[in-house]
N, CA, C and O atoms as a Tripos MOL2 file, in Angstrom:
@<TRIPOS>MOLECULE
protein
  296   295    74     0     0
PROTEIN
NO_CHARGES

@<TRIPOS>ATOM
      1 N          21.8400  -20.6280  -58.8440 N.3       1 UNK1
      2 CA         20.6170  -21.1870  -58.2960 C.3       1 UNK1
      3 C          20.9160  -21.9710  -57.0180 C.2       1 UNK1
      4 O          20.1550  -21.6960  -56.0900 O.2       1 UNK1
      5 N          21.9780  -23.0040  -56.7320 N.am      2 UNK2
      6 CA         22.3980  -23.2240  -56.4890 C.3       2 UNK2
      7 C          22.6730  -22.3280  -54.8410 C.2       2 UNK2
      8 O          21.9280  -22.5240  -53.8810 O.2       2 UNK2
      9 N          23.4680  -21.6860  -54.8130 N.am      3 UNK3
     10 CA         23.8480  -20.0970  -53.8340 C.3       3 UNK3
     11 C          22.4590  -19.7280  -53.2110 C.2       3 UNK3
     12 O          22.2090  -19.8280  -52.0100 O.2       3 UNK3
     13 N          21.5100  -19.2530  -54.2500 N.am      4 UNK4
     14 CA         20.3740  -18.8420  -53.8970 C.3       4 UNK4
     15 C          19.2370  -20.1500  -52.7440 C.2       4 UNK4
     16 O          18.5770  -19.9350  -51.7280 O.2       4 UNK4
     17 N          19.4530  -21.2880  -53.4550 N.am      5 UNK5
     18 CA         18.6420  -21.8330  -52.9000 C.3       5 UNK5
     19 C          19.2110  -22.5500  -51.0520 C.2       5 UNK5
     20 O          18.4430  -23.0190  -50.2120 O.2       5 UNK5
     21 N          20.7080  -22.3970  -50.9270 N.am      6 UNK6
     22 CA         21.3820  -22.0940  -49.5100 C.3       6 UNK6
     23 C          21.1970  -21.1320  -49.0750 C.2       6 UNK6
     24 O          21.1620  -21.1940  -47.8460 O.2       6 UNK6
     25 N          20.9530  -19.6110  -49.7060 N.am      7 UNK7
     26 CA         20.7610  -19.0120  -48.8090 C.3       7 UNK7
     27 C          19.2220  -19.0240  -48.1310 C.2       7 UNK7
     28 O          18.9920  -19.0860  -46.9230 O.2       7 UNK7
     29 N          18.2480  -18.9510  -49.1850 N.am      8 UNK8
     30 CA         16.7690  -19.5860  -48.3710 C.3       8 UNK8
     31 C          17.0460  -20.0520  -47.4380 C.2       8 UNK8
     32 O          16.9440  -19.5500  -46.3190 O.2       8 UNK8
     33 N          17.6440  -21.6030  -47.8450 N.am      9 UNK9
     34 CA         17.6200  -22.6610  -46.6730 C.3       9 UNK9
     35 C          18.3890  -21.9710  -45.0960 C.2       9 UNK9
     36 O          18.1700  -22.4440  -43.9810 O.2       9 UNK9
     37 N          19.0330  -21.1230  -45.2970 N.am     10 UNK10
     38 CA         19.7310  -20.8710  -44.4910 C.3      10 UNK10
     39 C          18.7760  -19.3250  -43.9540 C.2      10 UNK10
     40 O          19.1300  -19.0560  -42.8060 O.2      10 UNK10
     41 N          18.1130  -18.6890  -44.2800 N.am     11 UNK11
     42 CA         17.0120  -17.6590  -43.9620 C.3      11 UNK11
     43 C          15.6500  -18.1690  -43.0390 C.2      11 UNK11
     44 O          15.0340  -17.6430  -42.1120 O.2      11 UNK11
     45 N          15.4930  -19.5710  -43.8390 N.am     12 UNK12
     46 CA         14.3670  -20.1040  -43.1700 C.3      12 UNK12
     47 C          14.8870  -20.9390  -41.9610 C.2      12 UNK12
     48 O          14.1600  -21.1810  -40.9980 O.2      12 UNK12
     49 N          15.7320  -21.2200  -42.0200 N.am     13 UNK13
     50 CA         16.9190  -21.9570  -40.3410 C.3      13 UNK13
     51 C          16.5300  -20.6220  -39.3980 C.2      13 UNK13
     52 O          15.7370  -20.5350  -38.4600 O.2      13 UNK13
     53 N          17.3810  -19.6390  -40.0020 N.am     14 UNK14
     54 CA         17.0000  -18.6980  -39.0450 C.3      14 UNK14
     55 C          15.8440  -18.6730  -38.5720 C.2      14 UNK14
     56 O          15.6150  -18.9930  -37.4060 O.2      14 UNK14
     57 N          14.7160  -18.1960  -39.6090 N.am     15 UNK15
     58 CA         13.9760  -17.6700  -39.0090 C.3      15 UNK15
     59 C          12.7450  -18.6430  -37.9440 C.2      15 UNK15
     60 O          11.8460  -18.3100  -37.1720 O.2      15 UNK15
     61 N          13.4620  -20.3230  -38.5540 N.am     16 UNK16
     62 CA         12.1270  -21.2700  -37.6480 C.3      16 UNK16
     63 C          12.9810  -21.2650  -35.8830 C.2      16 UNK16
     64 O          12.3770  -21.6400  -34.8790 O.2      16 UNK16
     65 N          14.4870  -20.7460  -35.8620 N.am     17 UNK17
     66 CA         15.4640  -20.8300  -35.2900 C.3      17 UNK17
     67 C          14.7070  -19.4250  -33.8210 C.2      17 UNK17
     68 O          14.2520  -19.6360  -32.6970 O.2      17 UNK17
     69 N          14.9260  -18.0250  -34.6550 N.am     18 UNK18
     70 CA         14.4620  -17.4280  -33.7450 C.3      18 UNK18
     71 C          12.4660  -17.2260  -33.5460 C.2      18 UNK18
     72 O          11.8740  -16.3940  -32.8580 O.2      18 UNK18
     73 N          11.8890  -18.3090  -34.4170 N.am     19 UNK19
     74 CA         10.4050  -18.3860  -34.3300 C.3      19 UNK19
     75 C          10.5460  -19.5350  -32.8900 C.2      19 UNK19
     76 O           9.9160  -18.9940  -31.9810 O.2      19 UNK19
     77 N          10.8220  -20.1660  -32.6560 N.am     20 UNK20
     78 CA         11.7000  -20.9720  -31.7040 C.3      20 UNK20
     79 C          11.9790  -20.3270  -30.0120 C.2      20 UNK20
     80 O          11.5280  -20.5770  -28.8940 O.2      20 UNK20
     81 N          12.8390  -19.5160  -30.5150 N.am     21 UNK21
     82 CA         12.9990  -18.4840  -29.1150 C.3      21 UNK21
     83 C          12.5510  -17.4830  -28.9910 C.2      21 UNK21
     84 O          12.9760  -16.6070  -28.2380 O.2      21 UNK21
     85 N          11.5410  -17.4090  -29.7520 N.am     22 UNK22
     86 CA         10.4430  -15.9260  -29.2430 C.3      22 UNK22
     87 C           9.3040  -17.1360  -28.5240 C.2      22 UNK22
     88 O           8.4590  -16.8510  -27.6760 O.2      22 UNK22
     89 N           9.5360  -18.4950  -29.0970 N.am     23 UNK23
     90 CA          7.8720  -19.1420  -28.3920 C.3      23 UNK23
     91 C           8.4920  -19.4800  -26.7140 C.2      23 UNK23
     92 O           7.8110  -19.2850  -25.7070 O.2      23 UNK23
     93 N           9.9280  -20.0250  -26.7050 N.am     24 UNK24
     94 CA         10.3280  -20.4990  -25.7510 C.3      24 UNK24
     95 C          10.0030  -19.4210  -24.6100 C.2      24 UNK24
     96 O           9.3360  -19.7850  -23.6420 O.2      24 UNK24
     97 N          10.4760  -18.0610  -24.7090 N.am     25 UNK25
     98 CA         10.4680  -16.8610  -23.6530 C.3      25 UNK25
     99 C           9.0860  -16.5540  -23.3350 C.2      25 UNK25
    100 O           8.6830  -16.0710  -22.2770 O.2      25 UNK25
    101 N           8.0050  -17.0640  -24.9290 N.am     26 UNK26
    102 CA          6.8520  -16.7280  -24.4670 C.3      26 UNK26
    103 C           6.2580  -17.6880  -23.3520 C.2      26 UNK26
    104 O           5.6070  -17.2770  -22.3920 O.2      26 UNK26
    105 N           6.6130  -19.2460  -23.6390 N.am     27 UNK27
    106 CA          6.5990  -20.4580  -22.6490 C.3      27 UNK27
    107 C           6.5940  -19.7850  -20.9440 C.2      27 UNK27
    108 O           5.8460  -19.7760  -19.9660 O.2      27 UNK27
    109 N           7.9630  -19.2540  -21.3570 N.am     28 UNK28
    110 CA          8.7760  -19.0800  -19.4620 C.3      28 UNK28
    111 C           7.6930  -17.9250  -19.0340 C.2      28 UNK28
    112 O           7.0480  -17.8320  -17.9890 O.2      28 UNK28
    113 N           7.7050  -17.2350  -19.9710 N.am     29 UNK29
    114 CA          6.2980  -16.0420  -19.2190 C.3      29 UNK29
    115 C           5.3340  -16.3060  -18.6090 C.2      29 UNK29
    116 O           4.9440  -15.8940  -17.5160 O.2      29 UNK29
    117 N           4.6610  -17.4310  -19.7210 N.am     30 UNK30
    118 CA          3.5270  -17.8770  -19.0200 C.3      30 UNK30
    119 C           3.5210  -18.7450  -18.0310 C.2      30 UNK30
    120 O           2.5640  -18.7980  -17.2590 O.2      30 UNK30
    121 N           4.5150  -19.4930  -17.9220 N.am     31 UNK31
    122 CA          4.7600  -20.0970  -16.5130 C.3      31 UNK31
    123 C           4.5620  -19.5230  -15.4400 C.2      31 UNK31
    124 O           3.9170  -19.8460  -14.4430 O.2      31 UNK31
    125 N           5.6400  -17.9310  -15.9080 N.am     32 UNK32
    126 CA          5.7480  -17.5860  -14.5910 C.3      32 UNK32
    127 C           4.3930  -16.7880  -13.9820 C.2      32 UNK32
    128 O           4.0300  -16.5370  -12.8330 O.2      32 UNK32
    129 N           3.8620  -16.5340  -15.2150 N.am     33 UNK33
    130 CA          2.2450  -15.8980  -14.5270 C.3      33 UNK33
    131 C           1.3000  -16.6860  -14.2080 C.2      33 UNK33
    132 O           0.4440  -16.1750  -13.4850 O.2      33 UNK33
    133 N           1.1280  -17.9260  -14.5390 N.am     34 UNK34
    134 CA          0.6380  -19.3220  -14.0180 C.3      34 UNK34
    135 C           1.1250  -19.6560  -12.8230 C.2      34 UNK34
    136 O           0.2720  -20.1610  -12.0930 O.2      34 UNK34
    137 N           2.2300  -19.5530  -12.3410 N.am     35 UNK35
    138 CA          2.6300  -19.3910  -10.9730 C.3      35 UNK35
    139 C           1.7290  -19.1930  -10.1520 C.2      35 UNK35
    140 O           0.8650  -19.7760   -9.4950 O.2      35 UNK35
    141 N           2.4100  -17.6310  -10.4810 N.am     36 UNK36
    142 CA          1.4650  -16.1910   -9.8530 C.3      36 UNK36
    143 C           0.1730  -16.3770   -9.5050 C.2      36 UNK36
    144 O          -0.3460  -16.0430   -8.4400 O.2      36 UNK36
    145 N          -0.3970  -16.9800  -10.5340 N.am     37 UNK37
    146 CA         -1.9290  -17.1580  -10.4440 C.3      37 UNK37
    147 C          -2.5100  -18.3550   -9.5380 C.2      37 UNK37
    148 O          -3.6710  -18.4090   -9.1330 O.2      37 UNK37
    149 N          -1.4630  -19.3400   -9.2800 N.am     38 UNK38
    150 CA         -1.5500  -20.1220   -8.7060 C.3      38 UNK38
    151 C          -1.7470  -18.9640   -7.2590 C.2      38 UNK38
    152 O          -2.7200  -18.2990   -6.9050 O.2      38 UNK38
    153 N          -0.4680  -19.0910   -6.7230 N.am     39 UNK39
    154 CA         -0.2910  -18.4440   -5.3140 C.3      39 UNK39
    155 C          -0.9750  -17.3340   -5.2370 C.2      39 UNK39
    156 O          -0.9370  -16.8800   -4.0940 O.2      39 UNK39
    157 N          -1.3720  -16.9230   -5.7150 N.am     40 UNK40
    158 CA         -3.2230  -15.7400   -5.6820 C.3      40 UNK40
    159 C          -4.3780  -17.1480   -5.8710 C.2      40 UNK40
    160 O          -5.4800  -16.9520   -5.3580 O.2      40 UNK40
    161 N          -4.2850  -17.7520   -6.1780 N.am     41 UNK41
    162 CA         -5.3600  -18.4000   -5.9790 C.3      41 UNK41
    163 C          -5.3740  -18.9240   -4.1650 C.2      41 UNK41
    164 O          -6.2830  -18.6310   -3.3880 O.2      41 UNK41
    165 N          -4.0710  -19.7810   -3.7830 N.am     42 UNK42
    166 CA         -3.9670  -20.6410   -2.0000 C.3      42 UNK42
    167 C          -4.2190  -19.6610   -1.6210 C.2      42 UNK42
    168 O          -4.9870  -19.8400   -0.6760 O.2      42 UNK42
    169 N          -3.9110  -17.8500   -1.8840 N.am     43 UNK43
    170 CA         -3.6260  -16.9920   -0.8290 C.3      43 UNK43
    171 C          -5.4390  -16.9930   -0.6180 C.2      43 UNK43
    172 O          -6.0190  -17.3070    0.4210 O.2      43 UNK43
    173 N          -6.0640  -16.5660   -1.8700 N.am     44 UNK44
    174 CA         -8.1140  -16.7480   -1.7930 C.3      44 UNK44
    175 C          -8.1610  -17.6360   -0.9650 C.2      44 UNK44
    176 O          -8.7700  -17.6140    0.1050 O.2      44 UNK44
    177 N          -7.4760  -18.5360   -1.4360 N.am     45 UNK45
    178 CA         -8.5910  -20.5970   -0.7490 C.3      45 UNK45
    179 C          -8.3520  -19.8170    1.1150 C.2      45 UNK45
    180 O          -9.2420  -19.4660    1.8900 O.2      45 UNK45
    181 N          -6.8640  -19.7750    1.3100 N.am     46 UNK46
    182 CA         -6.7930  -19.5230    2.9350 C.3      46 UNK46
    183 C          -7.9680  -18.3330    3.1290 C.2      46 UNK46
    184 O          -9.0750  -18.5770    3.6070 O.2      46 UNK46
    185 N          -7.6070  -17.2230    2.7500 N.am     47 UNK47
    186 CA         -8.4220  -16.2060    2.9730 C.3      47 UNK47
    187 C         -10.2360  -16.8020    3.3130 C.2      47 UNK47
    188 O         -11.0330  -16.5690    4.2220 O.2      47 UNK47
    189 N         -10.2860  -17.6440    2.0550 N.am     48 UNK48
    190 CA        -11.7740  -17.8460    2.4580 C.3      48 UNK48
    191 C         -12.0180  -18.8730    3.6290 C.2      48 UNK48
    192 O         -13.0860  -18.6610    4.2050 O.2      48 UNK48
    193 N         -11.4170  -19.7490    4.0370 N.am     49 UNK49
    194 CA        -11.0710  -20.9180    4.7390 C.3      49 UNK49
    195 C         -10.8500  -19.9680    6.1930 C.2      49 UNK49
    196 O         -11.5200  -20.3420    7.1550 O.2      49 UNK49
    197 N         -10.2150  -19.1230    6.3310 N.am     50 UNK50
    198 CA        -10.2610  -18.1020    7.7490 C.3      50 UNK50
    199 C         -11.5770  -17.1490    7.8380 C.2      50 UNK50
    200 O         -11.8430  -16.8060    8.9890 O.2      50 UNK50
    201 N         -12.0500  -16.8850    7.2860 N.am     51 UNK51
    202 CA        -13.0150  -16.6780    6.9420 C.3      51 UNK51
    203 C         -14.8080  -17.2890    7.2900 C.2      51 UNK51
    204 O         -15.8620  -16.8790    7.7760 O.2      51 UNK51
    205 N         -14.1750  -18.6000    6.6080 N.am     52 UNK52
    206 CA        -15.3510  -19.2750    7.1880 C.3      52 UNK52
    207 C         -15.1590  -19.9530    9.0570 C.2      52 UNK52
    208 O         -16.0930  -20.2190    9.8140 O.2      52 UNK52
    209 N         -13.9980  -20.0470    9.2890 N.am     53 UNK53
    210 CA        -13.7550  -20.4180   10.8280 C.3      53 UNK53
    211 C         -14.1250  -18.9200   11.0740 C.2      53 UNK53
    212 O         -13.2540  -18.9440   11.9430 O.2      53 UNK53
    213 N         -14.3800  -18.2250   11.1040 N.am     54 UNK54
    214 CA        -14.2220  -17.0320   11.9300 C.3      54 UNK54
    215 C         -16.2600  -16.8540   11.7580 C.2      54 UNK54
    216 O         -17.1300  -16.4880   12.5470 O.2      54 UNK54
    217 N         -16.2680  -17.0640   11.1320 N.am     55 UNK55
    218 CA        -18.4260  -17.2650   10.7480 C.3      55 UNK55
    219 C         -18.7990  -18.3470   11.9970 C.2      55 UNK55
    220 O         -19.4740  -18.1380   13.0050 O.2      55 UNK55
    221 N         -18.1520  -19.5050   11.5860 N.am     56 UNK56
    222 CA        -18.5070  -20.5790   12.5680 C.3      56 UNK56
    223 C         -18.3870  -20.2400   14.1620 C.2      56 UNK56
    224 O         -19.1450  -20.3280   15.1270 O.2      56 UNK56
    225 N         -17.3920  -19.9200   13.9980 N.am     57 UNK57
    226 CA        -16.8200  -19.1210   15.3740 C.3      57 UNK57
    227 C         -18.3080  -17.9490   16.3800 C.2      57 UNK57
    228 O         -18.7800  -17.8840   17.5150 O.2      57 UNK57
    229 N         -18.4730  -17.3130   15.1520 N.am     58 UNK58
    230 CA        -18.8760  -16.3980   15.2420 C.3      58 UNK58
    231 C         -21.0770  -17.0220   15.5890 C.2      58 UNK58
    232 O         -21.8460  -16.5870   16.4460 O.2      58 UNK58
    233 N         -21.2210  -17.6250   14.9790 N.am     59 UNK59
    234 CA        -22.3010  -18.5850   15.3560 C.3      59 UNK59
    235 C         -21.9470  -19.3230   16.5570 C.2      59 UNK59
    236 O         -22.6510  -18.9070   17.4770 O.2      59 UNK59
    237 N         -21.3290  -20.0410   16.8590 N.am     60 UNK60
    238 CA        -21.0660  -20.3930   18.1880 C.3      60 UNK60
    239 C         -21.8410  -19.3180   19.1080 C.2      60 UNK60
    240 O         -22.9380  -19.0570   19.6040 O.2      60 UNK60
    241 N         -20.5340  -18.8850   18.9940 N.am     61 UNK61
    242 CA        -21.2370  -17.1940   20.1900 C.3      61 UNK61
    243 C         -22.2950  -17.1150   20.4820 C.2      61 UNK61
    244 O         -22.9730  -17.3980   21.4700 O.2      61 UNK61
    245 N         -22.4850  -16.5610   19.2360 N.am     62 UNK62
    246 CA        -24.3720  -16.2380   18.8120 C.3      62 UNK62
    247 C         -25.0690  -17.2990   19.8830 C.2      62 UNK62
    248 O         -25.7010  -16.9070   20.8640 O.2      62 UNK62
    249 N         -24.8240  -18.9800   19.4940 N.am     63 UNK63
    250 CA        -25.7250  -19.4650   19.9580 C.3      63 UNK63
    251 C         -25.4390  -19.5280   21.3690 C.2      63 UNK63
    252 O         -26.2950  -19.3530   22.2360 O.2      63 UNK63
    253 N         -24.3510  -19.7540   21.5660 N.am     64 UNK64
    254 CA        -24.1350  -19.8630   23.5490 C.3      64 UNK64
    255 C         -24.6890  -18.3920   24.2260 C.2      64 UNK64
    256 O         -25.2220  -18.3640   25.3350 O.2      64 UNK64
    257 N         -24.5140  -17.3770   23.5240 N.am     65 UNK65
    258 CA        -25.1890  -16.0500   23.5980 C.3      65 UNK65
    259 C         -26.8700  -16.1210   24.1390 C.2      65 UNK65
    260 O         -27.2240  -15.7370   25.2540 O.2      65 UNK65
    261 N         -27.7250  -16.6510   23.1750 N.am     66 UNK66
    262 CA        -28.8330  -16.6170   23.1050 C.3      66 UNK66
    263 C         -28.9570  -18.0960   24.0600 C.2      66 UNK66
    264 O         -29.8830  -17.9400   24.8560 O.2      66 UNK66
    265 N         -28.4010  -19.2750   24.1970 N.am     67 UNK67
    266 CA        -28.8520  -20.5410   25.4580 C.3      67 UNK67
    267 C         -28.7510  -19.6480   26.9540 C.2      67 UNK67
    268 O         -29.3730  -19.6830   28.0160 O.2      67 UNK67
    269 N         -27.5340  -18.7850   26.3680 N.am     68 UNK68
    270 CA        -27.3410  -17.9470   28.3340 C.3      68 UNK68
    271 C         -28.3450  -16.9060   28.3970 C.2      68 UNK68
    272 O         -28.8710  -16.5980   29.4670 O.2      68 UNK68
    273 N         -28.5720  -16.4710   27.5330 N.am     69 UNK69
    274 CA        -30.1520  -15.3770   27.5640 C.3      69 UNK69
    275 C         -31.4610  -16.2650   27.7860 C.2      69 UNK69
    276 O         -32.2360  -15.9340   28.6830 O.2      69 UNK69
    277 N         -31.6810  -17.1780   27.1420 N.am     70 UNK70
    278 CA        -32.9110  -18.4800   27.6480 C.3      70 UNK70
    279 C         -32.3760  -19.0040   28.7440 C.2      70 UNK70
    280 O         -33.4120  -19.2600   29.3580 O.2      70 UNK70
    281 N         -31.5680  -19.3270   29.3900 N.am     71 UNK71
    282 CA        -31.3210  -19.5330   30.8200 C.3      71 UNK71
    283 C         -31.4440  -19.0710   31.9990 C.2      71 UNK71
    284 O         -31.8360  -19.4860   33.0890 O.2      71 UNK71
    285 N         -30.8930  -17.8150   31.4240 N.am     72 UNK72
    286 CA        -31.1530  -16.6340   32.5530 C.3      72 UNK72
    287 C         -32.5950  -15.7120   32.9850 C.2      72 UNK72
    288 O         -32.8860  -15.0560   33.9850 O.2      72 UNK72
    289 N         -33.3320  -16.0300   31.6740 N.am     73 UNK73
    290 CA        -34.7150  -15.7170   31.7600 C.3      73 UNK73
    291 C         -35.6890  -16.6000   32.2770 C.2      73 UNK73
    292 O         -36.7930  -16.1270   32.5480 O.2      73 UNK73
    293 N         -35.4270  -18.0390   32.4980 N.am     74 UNK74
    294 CA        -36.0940  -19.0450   32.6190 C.3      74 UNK74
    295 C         -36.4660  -19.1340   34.4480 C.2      74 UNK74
    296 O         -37.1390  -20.0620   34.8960 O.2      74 UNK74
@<TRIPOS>BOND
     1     1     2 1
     2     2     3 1
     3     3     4 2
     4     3     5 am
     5     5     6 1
     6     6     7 1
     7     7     8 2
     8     7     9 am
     9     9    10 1
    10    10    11 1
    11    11    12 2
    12    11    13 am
    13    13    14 1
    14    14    15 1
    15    15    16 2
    16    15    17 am
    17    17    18 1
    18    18    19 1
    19    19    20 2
    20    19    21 am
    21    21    22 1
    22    22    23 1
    23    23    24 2
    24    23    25 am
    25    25    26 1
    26    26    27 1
    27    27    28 2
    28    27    29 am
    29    29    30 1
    30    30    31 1
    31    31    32 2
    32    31    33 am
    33    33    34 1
    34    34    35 1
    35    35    36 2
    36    35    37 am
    37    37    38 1
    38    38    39 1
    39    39    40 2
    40    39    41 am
    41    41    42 1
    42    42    43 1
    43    43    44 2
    44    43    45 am
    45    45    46 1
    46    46    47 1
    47    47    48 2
    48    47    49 am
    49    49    50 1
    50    50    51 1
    51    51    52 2
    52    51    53 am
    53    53    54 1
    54    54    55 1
    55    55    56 2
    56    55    57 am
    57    57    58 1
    58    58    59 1
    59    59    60 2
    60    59    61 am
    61    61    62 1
    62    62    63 1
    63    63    64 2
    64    63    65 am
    65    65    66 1
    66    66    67 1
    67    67    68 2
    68    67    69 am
    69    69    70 1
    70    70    71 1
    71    71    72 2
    72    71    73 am
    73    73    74 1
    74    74    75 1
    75    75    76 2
    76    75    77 am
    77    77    78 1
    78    78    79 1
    79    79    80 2
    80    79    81 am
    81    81    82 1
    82    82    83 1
    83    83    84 2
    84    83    85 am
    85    85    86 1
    86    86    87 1
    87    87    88 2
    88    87    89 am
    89    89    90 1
    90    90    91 1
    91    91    92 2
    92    91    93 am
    93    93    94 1
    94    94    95 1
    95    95    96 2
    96    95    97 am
    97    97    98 1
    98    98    99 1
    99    99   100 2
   100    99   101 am
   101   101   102 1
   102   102   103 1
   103   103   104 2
   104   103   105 am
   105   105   106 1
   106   106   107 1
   107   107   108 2
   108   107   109 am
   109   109   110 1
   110   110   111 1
   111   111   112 2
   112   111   113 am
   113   113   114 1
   114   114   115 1
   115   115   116 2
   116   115   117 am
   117   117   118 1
   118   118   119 1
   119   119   120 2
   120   119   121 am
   121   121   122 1
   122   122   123 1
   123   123   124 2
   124   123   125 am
   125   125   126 1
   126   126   127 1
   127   127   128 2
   128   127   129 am
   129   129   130 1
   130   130   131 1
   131   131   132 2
   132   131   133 am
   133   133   134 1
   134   134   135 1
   135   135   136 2
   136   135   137 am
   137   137   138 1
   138   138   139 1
   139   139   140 2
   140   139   141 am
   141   141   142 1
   142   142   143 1
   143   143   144 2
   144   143   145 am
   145   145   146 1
   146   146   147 1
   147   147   148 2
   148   147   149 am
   149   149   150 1
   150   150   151 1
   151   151   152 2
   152   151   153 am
   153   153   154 1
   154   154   155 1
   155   155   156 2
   156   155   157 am
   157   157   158 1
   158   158   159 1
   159   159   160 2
   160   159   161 am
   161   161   162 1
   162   162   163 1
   163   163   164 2
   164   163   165 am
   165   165   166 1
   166   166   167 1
   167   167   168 2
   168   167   169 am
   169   169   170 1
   170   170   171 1
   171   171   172 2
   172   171   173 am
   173   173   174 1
   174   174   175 1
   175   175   176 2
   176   175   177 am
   177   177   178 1
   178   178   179 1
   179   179   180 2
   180   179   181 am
   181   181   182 1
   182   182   183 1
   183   183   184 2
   184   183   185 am
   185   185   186 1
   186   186   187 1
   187   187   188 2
   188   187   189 am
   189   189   190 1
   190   190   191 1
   191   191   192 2
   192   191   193 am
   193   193   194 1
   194   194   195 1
   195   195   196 2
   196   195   197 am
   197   197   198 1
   198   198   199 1
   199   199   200 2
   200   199   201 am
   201   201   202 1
   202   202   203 1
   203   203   204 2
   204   203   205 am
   205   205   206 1
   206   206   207 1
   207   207   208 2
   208   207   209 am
   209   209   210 1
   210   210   211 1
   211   211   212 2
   212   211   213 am
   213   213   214 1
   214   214   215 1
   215   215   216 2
   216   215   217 am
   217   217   218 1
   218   218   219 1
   219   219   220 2
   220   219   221 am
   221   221   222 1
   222   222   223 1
   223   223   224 2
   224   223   225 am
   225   225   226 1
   226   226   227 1
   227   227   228 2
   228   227   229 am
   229   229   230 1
   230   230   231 1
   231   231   232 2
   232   231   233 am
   233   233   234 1
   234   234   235 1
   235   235   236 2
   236   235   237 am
   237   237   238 1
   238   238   239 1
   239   239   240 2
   240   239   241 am
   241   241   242 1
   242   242   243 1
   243   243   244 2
   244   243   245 am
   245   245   246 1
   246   246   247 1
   247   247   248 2
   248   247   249 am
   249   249   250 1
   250   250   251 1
   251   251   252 2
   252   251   253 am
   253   253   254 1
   254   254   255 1
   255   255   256 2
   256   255   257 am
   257   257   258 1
   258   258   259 1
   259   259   260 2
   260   259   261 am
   261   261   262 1
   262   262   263 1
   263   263   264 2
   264   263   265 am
   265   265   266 1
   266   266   267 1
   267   267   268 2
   268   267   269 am
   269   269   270 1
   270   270   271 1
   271   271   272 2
   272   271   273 am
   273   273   274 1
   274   274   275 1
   275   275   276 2
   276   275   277 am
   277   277   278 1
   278   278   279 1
   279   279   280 2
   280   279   281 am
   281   281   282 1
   282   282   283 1
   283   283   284 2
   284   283   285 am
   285   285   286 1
   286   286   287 1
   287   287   288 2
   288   287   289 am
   289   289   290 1
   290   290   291 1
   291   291   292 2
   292   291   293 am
   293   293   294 1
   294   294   295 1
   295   295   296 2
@<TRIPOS>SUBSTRUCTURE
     1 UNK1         2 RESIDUE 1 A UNK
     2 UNK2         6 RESIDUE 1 A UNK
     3 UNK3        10 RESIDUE 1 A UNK
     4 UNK4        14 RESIDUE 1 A UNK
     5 UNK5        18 RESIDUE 1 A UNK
     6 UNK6        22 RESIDUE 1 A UNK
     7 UNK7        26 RESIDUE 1 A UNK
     8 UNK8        30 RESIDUE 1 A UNK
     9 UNK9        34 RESIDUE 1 A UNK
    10 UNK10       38 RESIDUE 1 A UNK
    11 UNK11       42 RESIDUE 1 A UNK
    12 UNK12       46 RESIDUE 1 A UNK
    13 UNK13       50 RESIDUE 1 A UNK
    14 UNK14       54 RESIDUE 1 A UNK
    15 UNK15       58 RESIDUE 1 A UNK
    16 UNK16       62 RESIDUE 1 A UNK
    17 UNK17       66 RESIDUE 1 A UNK
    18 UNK18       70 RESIDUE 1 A UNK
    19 UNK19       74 RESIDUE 1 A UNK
    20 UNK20       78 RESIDUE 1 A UNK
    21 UNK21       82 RESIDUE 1 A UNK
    22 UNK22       86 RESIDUE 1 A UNK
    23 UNK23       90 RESIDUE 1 A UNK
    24 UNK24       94 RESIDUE 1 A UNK
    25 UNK25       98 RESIDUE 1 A UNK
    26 UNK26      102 RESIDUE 1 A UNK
    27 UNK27      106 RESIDUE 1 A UNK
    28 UNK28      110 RESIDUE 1 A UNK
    29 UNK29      114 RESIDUE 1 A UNK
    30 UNK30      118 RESIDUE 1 A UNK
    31 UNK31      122 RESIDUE 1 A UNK
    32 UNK32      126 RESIDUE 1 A UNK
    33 UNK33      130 RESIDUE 1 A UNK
    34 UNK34      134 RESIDUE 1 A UNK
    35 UNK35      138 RESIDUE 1 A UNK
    36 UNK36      142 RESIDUE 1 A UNK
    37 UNK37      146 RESIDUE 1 A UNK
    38 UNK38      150 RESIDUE 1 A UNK
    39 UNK39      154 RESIDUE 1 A UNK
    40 UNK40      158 RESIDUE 1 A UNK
    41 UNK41      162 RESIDUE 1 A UNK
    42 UNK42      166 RESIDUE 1 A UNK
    43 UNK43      170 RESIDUE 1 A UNK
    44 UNK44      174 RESIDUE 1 A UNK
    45 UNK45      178 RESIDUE 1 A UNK
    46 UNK46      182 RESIDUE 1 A UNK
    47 UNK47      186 RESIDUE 1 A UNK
    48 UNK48      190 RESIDUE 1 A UNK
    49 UNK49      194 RESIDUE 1 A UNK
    50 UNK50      198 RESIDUE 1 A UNK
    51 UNK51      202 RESIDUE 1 A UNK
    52 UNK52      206 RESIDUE 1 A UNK
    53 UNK53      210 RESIDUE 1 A UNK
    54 UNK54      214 RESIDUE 1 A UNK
    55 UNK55      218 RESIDUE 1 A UNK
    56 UNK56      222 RESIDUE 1 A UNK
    57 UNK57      226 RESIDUE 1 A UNK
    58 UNK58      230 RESIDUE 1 A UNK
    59 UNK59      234 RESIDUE 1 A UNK
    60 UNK60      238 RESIDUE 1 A UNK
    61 UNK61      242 RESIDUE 1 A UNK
    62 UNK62      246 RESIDUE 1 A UNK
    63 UNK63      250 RESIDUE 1 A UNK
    64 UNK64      254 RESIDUE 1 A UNK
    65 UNK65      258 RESIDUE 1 A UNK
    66 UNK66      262 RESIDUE 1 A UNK
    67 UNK67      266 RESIDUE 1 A UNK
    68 UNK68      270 RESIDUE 1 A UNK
    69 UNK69      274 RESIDUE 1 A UNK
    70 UNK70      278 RESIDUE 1 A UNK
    71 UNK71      282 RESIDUE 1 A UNK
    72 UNK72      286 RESIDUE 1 A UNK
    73 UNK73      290 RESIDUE 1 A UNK
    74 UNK74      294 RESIDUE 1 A UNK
C-alpha cells in the first residue's frame, strides 16, 4: 500500500509537473500573438493617422481651390 500510494504521489507530480509546461508554452504563445496584435494594431493607428492628414490636406486644396475660383470670378 505503501509502494502504491508513492507511486500515485509520484504520477500526480508528474502529471501537475507537465500540466505546468503545457500551460507555460501555452503562456509564451499567447504573448507572442498579443504582440503581434499589438504591432497590427500601431501599424492601423499610423495607417489611419496618414490617412486622416492626407483628408485634411486634401480639404485644404479643395478650399484654396474654390477662394481662387471666387476670386477670379469676382
Amino acid at each position: 500500500m505503501s509502494k502504491e500510494l508513492v507511486a500515485l504521489r509520484g504520477r500526480a507530480l508528474e502529471e501537475t509537473s507537465n500540466e505546468a509546461i503545457a500551460r507555460e508554452r501555452e503562456l509564451r504563445e499567447l504573448q507572442v500573438e498579443l504582440e503581434h496584435c499589438r504591432i497590427q494594431r500601431d501599424e492601423w493607428e499610423r495607417e489611419a493617422l496618414e490617412g486622416r492628414v492626407k483628408l485634411d490636406e486634401a480639404k485644404t486644396t479643395a478650399e484654396n481651390l474654390k477662394r481662387d475660383l471666387r476670386l477670379r470670378d469676382s
